[in-house]
N, C-alpha and C positions, 0 to 999 in steps of 0.2 A: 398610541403615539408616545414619542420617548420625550422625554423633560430635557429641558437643555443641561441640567448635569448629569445627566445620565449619555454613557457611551456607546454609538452602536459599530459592533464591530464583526468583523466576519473571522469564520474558522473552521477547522474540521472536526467534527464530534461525533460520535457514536450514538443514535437515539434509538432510544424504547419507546415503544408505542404499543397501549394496552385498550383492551375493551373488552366488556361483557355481552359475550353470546346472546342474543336474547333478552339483552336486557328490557326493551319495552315490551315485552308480553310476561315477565316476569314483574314488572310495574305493574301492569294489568289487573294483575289475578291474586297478588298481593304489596300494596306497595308500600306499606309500616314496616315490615319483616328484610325486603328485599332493601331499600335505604338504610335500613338499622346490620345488615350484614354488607351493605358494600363499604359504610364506615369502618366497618369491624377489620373487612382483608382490604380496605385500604392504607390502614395503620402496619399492618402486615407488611403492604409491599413496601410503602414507605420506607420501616423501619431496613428491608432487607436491599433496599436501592443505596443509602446510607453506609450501610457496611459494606458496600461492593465500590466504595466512594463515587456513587453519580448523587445525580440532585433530580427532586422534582419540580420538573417545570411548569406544568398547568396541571389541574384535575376536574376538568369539567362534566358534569355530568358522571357516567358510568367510566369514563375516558383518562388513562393517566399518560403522560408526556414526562421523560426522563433522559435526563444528561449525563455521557459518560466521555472519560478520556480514554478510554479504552475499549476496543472493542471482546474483548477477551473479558473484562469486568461486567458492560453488558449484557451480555451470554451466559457469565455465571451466575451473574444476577437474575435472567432472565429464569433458567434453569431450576433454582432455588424458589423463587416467587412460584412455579405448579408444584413441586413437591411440597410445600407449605401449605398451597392452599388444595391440594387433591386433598391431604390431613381433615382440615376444616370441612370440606364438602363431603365429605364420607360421615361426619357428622348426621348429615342434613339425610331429609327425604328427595328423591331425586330431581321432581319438579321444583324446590326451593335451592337447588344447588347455583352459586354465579361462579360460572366457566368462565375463564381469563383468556384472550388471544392477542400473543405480544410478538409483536412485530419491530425487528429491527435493519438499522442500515448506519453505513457509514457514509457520510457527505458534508457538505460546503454547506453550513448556515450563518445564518447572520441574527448574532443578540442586540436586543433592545433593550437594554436596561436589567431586567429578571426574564425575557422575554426571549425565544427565539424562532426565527422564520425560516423558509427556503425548502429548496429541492431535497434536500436531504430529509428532513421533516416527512414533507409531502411522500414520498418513497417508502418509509416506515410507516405510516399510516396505510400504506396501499400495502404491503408487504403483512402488516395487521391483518387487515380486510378477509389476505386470502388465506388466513392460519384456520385451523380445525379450531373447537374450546378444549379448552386446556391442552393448548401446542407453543410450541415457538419457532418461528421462521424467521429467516436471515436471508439477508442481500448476496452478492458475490461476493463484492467489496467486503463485507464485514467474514463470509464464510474464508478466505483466500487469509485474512486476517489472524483468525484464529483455529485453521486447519494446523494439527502438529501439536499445538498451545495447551490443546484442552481436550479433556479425555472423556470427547462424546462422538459418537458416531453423526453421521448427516446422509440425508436421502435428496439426491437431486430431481425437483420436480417440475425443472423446465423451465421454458420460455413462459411469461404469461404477460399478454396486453391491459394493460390498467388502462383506469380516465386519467386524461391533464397530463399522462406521462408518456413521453413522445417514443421515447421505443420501450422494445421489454422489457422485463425485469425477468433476467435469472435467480429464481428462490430457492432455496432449500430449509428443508428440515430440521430440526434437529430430534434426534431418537431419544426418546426420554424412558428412563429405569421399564415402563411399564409397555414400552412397543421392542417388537423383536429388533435387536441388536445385528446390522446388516455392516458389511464394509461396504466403502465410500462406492458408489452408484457411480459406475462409467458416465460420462455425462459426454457426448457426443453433441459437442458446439458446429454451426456451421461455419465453412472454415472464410475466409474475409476472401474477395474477387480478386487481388493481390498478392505476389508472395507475403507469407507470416514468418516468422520466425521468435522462437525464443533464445539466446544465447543463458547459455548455462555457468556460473559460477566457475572457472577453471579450478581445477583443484592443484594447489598448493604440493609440490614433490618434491622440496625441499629440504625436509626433515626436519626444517623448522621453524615452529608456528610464528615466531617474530617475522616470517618474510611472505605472511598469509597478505597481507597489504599490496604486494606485489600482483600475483596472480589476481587479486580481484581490484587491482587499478587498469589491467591488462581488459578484465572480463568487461570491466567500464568502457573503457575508452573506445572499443568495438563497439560496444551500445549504442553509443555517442553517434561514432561515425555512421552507424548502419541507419538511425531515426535521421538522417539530413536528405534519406532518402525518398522522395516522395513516392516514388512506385513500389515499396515496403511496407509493411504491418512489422511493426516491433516493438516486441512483449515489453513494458518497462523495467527497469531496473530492479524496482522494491520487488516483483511481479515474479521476476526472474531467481533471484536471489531470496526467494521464500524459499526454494528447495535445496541451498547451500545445506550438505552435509546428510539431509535423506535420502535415505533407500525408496527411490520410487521407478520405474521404467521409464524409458524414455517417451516409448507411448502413452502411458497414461497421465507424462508432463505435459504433453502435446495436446492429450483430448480436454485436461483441464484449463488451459491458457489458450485454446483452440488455435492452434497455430499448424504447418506444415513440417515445419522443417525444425532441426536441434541442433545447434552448434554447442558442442562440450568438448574441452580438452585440458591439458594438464600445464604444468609451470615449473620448470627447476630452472634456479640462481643460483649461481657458483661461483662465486670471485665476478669478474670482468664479462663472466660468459651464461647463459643462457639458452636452454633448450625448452621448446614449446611444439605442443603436442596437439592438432584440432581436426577435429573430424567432424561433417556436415551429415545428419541422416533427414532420411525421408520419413520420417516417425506414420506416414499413413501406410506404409510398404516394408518401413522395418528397412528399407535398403540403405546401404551410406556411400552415401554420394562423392563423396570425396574425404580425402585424411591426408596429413600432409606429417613431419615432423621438421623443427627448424632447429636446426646447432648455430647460432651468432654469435658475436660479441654482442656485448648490452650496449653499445654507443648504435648497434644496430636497430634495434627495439622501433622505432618509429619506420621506417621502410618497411620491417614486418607488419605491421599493422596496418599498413599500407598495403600489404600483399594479399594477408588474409582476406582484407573487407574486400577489396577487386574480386579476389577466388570465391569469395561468398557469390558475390551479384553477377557473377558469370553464372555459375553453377546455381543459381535459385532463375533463371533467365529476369533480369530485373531491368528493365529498358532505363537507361541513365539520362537526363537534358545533358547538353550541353553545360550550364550553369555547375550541373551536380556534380561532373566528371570535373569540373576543375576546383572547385570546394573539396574532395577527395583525394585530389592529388595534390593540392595547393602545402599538406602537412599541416592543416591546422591544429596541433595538436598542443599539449599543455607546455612546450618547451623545447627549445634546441637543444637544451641541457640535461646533462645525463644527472649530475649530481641535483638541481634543479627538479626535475620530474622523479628522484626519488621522496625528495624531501613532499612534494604537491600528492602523492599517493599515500604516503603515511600521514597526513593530514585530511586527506578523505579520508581515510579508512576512522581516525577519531572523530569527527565530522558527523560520521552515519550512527557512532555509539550515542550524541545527544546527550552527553549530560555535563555540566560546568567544567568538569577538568578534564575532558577530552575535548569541549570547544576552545576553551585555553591552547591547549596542546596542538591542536587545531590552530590558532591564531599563531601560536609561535613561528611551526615552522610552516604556516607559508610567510610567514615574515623572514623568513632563513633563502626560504626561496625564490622571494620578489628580490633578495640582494643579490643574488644569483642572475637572478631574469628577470627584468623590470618591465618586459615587454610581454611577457604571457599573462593570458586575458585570463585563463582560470585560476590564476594564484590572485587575481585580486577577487575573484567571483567567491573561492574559498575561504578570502580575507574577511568580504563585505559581509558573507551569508552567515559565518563565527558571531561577528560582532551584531547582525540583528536576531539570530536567534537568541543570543546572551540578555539584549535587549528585550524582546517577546515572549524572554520566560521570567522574566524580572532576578536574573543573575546577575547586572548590569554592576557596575558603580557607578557610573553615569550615562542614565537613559541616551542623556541630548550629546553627550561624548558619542556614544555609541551609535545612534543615527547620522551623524554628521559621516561619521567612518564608514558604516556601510553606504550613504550614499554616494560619499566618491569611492569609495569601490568599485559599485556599480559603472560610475561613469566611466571609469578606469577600464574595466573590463571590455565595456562596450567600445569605446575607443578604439582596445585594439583588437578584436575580434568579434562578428555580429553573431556567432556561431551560437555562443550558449544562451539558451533562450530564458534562463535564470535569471542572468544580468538585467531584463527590462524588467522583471518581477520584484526585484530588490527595492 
């Protein structure tokens, strides 16, 4: 139980979860040697949890619990802690060897003080469970994470039904120095009873990367509109935009994000005017389903995006309520304003970099852009979300400034549009 000065708070964190193979029948048959060596590679893993900057959270027993802000720290830590201790156990005769099985995930827990609980925890523990000794396996969440990042191969090894945990867990591997070296294992998801989709990052035809903001406020705002769809699966954004700028196929984006369908296309700005490029495929058939190209002026940019998401849900057959078809048609979109919704796009785009002078940058201009348009729900969504991240990374100068702000933002938002579901989270 937590003390009343202590805070409990919830968050997203990357956990390790470690145990020794065997360890009570290694108690058993020696247990002076076996305690006098788990101390030994528990200062080990310690010391190498530390420089991969996590913390240890408990060590109970044979059992070590580790906090990371990263899931790529994690992973390298994890990676590092068998290469260290295969060293140490190659020492050993092989009945005295203690094999490590770490198990990690990324999730929502919640600290108590030094303390931490939750589904995410519980996850890496059960992801532990099903590792080999001396392996390491990872969640989706954290594989999706650090696929690209880190220069280790992965083997996908399925679905697997745990206790306490209500659906599966997709796990995977990681290939360590001393297993054969495989590329990434097709991983054939089943696909959701709904059309899926993932929309792909537009790529930026420009020429130049200042107007990369564009295309991928474009590649957004479809996002947007397509999740308001309730007879839809769609891939999220973070999700999406993992594969901004890799060489991967379109098929094997599909089989990883298990989705049906691909919408990818491209983006040139030129003065006043604008050309966009989108083609729908069936990534199980390879076929494409439709391709469109659009020449407009930019004051036209919102009726296009209006035409695409319709050409999408016709051609994926996606049945619409009543309610949905006028939510989509209604243009709820960041702004009537052209100059308005350029200023709200270049402030997401600093926004998603996350660090103090692009939430700055961030707050500026949608403060450039609420004078513009007072009445668009995402320029204060963008306002409020600057100012409590500022606040929750302790960049603040004033905490209770800064919550004050974001909370009428929020209300702000919501006021005039119920569409972003951000606004009630703020």
């Amino acid at each position: 139980m937590s003390n009343d000065n202590e805070k409990v708070t919830r968050k997203l964190s990357a956990i390790l979860s470690a145990d020794v193979k065997g360890y009570s029948l290694l108690m058993a048959d020696d247990e002076v040697f076996t305690i006098k060596t788990l101390k030994e590679y528990r200062g080990i893993m310690t010391t190498c949890i530390e420089q991969h900057s996590g913390r240890v959270v408990d060590s109970p027993g044979d059992n070590i619990l580790a906090e990371f802000g990263s899931a790529v720290d994690a992973v390298g830590c994890a990676v590092e802690i068998q290469k260290e201790l295969k060293k140490e156990n190659a020492r050993l005769v092989e009945d005295k060897r203690l094999e490590f099985r770490i198990g990690i995930n990324i999730g929502d827990i919640v600290q108590d003080g030094d303390r931490i609980y939750g589904s995410g925890v519980n996850v890496a523990a059960r992801i532990e469970g099903l590792t080999a000794a001396g392996g390491v396996c990872v969640s989706r969440s954290v594989y999706e994470q650090v696929k690209g990042k880190v220069d280790l191969d992965f083997r996908y090894l399925g679905e697997k039904d745990v206790k306490n945990i209500d659906e599966p867990l997709r796990v995977y591997k990681v290939l360590l120095e001393s297993e054969s070296q495989k590329p990434l294992v097709e991983e054939h998801l089943k696909l959701p009873d709904k059309p899926s989709i993932a929309v792909l990052p537009f790529t930026n035809m420009s020429g130049d990367p200042s107007q990369e903001y564009f295309s991928d406020g474009l590649t957004e705002q479809i996002i947007n509109g397509l999740c308001k769809v309730s007879n839809l699966f769609v891939i999220a954004r973070n999700s999406s935009f993992a594969y901004k700028g890799k060489s991967a196929s379109v098929k094997q984006i599909a089989k990883e994000l298990g989705v049906k369908y691909i919408l990818e296309g491209s983006v040139q700005k030129a003065g006043n005017r604008v050309r966009i490029t989108a083609q729908l495929i069936d990534a199980t058939t390879d076929y494409h389903m439709w391709s469109e190209t659009y020449d407009r002026d930019l004051e036209d940019i919102f009726t296009l995006q209006d035409e695409i998401m319709m050409k999408l849900i016709s051609e994926m057959e996606a049945n619409l309520t009543f309610g949905e078809q006028a939510r989509l048609w209604a243009k709820v979109y960041p702004t009537n304003s052209i100059a308005a919704y350029d200023k709200i796009m270049r402030a997401l785009e600093h926004l998603y970099k996350f660090t103090k002078q692009d939430l700055m940058k961030a707050i500026k201009l949608s403060e450039e852009a609420k004078e513009l348009d007072d009445k668009s729900a995402i320029v204060f969504l963008i306002l409020g979300t600057s100012h409590w991240l500022l606040l929750t990374s302790g960049w603040s100068k004033s905490a209770i400034e800064s919550f004050e702000i974001a909370k009428r933002c929020a209300i702000r938002s919501i006021e005039r549009s119920e569409v972003y579901d951000m606004s009630h989270a703020l």
